[in-house]
N, CA, C and O atoms as CSV, one atom per row, in Angstrom:
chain,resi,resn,atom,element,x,y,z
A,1,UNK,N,N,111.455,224.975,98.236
A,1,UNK,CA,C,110.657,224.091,97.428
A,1,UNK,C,C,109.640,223.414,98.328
A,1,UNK,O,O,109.825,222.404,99.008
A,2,UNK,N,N,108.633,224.076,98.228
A,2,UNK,CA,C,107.773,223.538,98.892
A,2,UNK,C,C,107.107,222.004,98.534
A,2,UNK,O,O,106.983,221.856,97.318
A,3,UNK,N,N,106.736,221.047,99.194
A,3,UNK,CA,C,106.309,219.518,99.130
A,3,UNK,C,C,104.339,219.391,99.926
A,3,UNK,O,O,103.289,219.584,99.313
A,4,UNK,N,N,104.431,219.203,100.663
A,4,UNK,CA,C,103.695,219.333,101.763
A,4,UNK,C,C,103.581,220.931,102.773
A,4,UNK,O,O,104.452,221.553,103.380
A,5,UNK,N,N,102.311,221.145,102.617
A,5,UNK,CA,C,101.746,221.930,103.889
A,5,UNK,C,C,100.360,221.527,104.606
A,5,UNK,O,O,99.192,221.602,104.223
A,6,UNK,N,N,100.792,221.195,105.474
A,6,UNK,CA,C,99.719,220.731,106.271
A,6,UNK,C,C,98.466,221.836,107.092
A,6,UNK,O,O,98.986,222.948,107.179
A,7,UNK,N,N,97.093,221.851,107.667
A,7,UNK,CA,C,96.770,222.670,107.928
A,7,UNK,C,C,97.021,222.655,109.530
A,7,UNK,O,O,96.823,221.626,110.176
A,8,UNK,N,N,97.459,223.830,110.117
A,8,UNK,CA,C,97.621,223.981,111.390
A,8,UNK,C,C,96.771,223.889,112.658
A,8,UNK,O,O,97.087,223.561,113.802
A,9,UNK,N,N,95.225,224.395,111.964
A,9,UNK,CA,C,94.523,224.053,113.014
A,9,UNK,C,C,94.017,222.968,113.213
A,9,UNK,O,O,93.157,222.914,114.092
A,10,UNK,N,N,94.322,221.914,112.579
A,10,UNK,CA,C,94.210,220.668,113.121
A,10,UNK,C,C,95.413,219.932,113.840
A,10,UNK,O,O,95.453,218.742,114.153
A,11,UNK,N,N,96.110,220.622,113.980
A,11,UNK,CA,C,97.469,220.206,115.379
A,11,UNK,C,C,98.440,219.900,114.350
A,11,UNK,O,O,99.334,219.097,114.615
A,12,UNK,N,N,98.384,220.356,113.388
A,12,UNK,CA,C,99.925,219.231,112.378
A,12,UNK,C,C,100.648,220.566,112.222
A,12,UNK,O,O,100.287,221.681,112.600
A,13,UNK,N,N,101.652,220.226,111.638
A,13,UNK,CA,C,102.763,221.556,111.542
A,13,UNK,C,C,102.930,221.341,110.221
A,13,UNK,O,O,102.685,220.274,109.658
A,14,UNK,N,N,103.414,222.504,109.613
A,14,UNK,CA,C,103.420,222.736,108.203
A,14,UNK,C,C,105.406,222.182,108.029
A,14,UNK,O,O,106.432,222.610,108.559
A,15,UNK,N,N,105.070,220.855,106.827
A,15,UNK,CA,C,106.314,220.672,106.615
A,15,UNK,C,C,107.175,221.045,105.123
A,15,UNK,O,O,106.443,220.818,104.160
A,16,UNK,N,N,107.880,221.309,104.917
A,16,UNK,CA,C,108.941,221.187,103.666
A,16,UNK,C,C,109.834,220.792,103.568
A,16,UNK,O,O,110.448,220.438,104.575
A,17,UNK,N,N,110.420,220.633,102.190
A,17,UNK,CA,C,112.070,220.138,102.075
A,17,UNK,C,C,112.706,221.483,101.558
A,17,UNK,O,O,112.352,222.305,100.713
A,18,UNK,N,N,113.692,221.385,102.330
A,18,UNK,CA,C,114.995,221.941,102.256
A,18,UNK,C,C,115.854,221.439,101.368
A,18,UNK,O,O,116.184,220.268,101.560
A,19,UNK,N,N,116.199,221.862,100.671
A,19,UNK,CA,C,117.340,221.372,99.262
A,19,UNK,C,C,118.544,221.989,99.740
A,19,UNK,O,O,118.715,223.206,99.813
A,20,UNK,N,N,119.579,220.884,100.143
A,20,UNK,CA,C,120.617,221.511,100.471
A,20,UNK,C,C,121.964,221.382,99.324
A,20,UNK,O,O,122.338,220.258,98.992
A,21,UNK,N,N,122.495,222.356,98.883
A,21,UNK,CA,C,123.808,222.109,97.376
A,21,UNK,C,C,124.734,221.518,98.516
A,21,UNK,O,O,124.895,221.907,99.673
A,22,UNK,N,N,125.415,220.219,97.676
A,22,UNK,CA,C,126.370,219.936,98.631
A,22,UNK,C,C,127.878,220.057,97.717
A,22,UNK,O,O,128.116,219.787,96.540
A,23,UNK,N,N,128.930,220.691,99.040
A,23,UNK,CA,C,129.814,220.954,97.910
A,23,UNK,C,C,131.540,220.600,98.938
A,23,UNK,O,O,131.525,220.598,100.169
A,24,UNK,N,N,132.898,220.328,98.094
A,24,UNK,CA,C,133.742,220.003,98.696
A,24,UNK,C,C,133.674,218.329,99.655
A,24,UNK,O,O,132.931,217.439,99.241
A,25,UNK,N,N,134.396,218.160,100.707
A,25,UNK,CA,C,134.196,217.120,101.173
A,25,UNK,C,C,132.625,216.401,100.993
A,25,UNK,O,O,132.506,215.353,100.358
A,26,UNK,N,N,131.546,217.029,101.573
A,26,UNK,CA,C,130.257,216.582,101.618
A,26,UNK,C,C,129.768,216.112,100.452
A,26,UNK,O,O,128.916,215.268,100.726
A,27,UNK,N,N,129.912,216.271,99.024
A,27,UNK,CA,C,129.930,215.971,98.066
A,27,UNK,C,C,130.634,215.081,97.993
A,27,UNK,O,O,130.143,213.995,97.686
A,28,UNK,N,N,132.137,215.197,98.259
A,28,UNK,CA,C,132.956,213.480,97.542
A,28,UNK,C,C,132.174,212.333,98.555
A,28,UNK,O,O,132.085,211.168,98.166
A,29,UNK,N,N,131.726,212.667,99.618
A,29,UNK,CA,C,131.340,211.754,100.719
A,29,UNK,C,C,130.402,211.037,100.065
A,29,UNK,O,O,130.478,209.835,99.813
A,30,UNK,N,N,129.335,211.920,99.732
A,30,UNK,CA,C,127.762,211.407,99.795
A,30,UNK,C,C,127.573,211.136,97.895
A,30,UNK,O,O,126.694,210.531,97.282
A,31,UNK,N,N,128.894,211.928,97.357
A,31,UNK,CA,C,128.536,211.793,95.610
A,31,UNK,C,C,127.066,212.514,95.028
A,31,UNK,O,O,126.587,212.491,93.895
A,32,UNK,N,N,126.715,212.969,95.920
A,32,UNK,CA,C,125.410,213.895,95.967
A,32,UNK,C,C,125.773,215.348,95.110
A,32,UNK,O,O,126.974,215.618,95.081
A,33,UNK,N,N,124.856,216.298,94.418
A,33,UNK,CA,C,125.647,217.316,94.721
A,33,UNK,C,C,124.168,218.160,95.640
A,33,UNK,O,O,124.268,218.959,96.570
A,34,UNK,N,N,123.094,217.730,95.098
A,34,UNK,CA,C,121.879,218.001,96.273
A,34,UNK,C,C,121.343,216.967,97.097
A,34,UNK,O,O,121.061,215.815,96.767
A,35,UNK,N,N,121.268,217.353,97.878
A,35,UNK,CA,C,119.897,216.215,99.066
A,35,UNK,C,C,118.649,217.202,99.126
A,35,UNK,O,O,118.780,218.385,98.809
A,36,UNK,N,N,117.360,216.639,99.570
A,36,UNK,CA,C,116.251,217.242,100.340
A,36,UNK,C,C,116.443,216.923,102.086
A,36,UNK,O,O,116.931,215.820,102.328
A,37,UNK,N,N,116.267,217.369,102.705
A,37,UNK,CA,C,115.477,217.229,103.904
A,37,UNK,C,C,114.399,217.826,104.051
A,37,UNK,O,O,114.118,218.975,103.713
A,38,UNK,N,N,113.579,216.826,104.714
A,38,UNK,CA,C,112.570,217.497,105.364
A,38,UNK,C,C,112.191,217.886,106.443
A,38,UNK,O,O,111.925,217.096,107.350
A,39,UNK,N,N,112.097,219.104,106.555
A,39,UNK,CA,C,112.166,219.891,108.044
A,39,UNK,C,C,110.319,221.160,108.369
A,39,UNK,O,O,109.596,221.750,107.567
A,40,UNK,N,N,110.293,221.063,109.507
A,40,UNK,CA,C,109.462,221.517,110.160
A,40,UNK,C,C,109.289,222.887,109.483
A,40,UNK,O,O,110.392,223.015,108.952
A,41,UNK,N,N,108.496,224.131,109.133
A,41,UNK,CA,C,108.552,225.503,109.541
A,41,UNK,C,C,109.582,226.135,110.595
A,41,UNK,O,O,109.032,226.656,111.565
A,42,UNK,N,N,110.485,226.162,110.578
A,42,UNK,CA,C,110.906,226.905,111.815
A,42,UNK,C,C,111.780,226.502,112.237
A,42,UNK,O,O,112.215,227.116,113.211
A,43,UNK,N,N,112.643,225.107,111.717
A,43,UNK,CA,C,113.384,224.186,112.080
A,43,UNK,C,C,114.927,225.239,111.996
A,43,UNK,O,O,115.282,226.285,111.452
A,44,UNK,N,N,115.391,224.384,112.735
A,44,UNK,CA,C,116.498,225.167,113.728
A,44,UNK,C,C,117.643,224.196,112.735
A,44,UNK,O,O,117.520,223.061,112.274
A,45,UNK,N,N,118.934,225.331,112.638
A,45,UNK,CA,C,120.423,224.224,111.911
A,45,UNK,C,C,120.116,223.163,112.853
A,45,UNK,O,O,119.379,222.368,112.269
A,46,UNK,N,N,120.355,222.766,114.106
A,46,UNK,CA,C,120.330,221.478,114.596
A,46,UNK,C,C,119.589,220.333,113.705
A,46,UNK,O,O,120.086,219.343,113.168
A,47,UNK,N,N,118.140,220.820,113.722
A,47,UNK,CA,C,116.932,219.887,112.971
A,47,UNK,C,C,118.155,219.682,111.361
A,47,UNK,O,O,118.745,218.613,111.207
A,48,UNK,N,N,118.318,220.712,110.470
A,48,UNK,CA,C,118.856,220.498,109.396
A,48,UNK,C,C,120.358,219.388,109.295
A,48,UNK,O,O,120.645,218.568,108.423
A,49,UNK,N,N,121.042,219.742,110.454
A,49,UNK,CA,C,122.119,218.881,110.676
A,49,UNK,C,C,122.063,217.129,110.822
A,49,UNK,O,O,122.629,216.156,110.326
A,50,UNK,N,N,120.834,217.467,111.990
A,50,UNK,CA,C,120.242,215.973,112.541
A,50,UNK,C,C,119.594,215.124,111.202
A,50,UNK,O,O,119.566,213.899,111.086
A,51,UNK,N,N,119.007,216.285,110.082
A,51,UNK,CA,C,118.216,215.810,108.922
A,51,UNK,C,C,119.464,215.067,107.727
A,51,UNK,O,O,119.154,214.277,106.836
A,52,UNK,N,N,120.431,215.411,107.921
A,52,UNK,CA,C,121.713,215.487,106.970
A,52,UNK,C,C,122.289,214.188,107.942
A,52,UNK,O,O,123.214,213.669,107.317
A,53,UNK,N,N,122.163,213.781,108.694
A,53,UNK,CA,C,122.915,212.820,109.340
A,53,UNK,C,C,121.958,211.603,109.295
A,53,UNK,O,O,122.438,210.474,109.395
A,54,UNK,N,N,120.594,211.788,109.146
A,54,UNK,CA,C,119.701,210.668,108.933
A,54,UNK,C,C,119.573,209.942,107.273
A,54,UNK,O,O,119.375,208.798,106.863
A,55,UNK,N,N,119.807,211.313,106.604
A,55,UNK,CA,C,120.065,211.067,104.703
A,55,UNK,C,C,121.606,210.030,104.855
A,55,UNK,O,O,121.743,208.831,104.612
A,56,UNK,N,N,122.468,210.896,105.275
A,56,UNK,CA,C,124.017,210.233,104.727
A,56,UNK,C,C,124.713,210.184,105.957
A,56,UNK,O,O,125.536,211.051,106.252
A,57,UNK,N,N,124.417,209.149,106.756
A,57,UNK,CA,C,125.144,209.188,107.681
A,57,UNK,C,C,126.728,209.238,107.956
A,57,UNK,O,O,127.262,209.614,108.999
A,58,UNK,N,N,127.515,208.661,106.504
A,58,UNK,CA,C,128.793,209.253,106.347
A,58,UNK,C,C,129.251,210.226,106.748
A,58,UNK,O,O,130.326,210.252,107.347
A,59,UNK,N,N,128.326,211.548,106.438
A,59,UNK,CA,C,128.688,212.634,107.034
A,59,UNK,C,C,129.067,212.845,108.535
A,59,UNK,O,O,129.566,213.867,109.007
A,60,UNK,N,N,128.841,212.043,109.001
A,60,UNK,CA,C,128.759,212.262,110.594
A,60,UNK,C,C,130.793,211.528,110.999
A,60,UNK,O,O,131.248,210.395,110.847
A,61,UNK,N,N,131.306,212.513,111.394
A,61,UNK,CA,C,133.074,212.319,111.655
A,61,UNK,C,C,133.448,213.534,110.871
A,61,UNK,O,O,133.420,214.653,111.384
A,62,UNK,N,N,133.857,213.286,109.425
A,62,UNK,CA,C,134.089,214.080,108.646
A,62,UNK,C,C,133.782,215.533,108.733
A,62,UNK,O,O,134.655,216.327,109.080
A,63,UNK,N,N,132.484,215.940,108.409
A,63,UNK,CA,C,131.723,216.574,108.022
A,63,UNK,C,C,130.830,217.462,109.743
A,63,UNK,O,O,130.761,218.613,110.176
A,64,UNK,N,N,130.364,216.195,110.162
A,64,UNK,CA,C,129.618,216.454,111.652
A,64,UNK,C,C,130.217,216.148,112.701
A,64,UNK,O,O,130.737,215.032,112.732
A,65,UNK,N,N,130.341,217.082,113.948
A,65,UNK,CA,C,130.557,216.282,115.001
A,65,UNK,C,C,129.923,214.934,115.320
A,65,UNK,O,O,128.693,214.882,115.311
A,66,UNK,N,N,130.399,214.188,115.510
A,66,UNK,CA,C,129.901,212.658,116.298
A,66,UNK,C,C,129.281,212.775,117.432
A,66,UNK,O,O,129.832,213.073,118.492
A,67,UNK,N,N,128.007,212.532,117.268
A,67,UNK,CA,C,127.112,212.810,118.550
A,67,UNK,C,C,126.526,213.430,119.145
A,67,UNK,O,O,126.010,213.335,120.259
A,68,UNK,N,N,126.608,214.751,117.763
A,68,UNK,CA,C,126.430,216.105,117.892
A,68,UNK,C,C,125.696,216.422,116.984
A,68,UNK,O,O,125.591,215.735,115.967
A,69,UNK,N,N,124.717,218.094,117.283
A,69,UNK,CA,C,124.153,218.119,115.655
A,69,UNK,C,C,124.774,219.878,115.580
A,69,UNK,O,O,124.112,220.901,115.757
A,70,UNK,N,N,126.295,219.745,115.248
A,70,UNK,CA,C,126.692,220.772,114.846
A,70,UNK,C,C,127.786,220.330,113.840
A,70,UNK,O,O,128.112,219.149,113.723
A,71,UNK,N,N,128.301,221.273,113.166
A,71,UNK,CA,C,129.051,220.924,111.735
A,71,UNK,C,C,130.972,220.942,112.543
A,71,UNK,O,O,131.476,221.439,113.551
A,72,UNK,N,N,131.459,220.116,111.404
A,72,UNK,CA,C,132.945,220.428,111.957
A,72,UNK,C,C,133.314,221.738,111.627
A,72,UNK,O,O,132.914,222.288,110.600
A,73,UNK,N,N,134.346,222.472,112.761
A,73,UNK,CA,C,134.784,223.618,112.425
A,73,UNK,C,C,135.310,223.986,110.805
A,73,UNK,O,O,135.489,225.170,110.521
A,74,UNK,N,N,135.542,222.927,109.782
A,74,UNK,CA,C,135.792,223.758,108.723
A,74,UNK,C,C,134.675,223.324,107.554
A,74,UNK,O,O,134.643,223.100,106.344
A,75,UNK,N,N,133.876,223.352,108.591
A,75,UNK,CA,C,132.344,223.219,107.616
A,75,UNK,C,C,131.743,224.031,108.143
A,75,UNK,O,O,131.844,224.379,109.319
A,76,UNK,N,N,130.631,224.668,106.866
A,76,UNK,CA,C,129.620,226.420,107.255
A,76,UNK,C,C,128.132,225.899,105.886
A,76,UNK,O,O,127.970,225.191,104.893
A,77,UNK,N,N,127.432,226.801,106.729
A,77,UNK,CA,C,126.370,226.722,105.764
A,77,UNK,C,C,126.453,227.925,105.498
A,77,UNK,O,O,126.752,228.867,106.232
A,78,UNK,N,N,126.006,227.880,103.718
A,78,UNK,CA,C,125.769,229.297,103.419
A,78,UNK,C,C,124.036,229.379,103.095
A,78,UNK,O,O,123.555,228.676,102.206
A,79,UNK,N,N,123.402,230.073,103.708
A,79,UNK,CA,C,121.964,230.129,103.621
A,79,UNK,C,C,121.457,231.430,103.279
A,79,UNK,O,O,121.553,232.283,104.162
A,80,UNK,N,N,120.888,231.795,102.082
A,80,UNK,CA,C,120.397,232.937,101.159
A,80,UNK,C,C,121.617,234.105,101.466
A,80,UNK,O,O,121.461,235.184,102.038
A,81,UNK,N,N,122.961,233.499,100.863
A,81,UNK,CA,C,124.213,234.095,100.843
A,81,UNK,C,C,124.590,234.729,102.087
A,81,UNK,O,O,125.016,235.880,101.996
A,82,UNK,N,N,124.514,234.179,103.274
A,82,UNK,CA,C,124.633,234.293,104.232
A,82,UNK,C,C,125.379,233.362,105.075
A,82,UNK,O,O,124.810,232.293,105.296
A,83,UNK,N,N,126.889,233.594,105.753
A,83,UNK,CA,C,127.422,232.156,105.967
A,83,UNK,C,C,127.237,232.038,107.715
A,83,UNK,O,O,127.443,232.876,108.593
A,84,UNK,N,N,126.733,230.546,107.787
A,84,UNK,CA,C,126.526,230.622,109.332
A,84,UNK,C,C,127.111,229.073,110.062
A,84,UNK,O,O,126.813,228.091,109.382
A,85,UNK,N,N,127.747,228.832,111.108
A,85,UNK,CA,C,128.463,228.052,111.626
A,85,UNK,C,C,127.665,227.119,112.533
A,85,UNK,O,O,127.482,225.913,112.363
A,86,UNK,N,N,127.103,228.100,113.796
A,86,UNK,CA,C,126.227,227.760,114.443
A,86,UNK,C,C,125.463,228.824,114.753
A,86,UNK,O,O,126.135,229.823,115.012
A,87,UNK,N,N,124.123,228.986,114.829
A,87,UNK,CA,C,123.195,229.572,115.022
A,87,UNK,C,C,121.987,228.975,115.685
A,87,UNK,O,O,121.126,228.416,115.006
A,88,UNK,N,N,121.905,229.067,116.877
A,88,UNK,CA,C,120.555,228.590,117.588
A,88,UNK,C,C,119.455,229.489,117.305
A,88,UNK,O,O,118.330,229.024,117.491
A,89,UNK,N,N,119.591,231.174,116.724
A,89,UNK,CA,C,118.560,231.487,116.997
A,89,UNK,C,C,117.814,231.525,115.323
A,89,UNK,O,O,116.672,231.965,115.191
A,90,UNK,N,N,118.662,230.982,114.054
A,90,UNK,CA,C,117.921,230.724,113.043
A,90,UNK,C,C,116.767,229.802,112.731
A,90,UNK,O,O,116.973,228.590,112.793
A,91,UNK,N,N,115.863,230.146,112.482
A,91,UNK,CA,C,115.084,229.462,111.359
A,91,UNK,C,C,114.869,229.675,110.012
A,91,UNK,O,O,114.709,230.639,109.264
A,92,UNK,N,N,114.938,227.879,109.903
A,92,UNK,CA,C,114.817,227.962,108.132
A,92,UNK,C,C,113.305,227.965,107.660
A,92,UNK,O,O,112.263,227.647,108.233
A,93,UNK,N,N,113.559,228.401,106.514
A,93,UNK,CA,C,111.621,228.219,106.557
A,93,UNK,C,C,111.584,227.758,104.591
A,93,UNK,O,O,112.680,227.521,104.082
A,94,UNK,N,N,110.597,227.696,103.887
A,94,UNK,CA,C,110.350,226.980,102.864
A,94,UNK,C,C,110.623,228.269,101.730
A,94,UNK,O,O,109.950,229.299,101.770
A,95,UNK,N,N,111.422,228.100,100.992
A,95,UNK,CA,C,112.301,228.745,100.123
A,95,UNK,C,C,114.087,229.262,100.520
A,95,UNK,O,O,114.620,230.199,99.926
A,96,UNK,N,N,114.609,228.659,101.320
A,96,UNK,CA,C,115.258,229.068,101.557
A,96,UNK,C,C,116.223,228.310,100.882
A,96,UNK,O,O,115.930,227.159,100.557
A,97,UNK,N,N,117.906,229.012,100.481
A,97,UNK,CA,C,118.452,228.510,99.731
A,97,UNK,C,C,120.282,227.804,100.386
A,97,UNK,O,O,121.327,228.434,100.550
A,98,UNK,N,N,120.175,227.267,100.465
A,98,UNK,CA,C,121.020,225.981,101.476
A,98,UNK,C,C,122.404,225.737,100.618
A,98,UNK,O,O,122.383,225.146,99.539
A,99,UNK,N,N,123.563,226.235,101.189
A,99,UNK,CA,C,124.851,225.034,100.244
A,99,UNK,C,C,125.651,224.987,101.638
A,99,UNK,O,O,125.921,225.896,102.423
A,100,UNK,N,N,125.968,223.458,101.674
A,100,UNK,CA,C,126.859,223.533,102.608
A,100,UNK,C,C,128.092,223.280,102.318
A,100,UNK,O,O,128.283,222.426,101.451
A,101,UNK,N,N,129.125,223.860,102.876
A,101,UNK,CA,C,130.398,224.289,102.205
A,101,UNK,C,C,131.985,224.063,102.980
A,101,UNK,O,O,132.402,224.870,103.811
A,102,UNK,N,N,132.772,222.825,102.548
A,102,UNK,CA,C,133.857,222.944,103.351
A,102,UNK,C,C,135.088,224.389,102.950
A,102,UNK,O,O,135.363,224.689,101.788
A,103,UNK,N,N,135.599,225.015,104.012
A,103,UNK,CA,C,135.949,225.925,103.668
A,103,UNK,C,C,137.722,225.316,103.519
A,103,UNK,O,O,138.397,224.460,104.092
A,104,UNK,N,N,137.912,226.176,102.569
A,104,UNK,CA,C,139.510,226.065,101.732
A,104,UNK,C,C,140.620,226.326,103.086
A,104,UNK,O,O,140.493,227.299,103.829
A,105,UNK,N,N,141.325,225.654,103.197
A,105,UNK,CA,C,142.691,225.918,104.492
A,105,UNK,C,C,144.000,225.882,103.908
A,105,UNK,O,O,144.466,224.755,103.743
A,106,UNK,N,N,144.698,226.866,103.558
A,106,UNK,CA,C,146.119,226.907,103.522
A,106,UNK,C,C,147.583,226.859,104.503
A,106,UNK,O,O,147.682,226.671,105.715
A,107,UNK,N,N,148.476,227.065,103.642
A,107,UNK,CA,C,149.586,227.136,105.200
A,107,UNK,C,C,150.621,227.541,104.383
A,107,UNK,O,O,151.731,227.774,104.861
């Protein structure tokens, strides 16, 4: 969902929001079931994590490492049905489709 695009050759970077579905813990947390962030062209999970911790900072223990911009091990993003944990070498870019998802644990 694109918001803003800025033009590049004047030094600005083209921005959008990211609509992220929030679902399981991240949901009872934030009572959300979407957020936006807004992130760069090109923005890296970190940027999206760091963006999710500036919206609802609740998330951050639970949900995020503390101090960190990576997700707790039983949290994953699923991005255009694709599930990813950590990924440095992704970028998100403007249409892309975001749920972040605590995953189910039995015993």
């Amino acid at each position: 969902m694109a918001v803003n695009k800025v033009n590049k050759r004047k030094g600005r970077v083209a921005v959008f929001r990211c609509v992220v579905d929030m679902y399981g813990i991240s949901h009872q947390i934030s009572g959300l079931r979407t957020v936006e962030i807004e992130l760069s062209t090109g923005a890296s999970l970190a940027d999206l994590i760091a963006g999710l911790k500036r919206e609802i900072p609740a998330l951050e223990g639970p949900v995020i490492h503390p101090g960190e911009k990576r997700l707790n091990e039983q949290h994953v993003f699923n991005i255009n049905g694709r599930f990813y944990f950590d990924d440095s070498e992704l970028q998100l870019k403007d249409g892309d489709r975001v749920a972040l998802l605590t995953l189910a644990i039995s015993g």
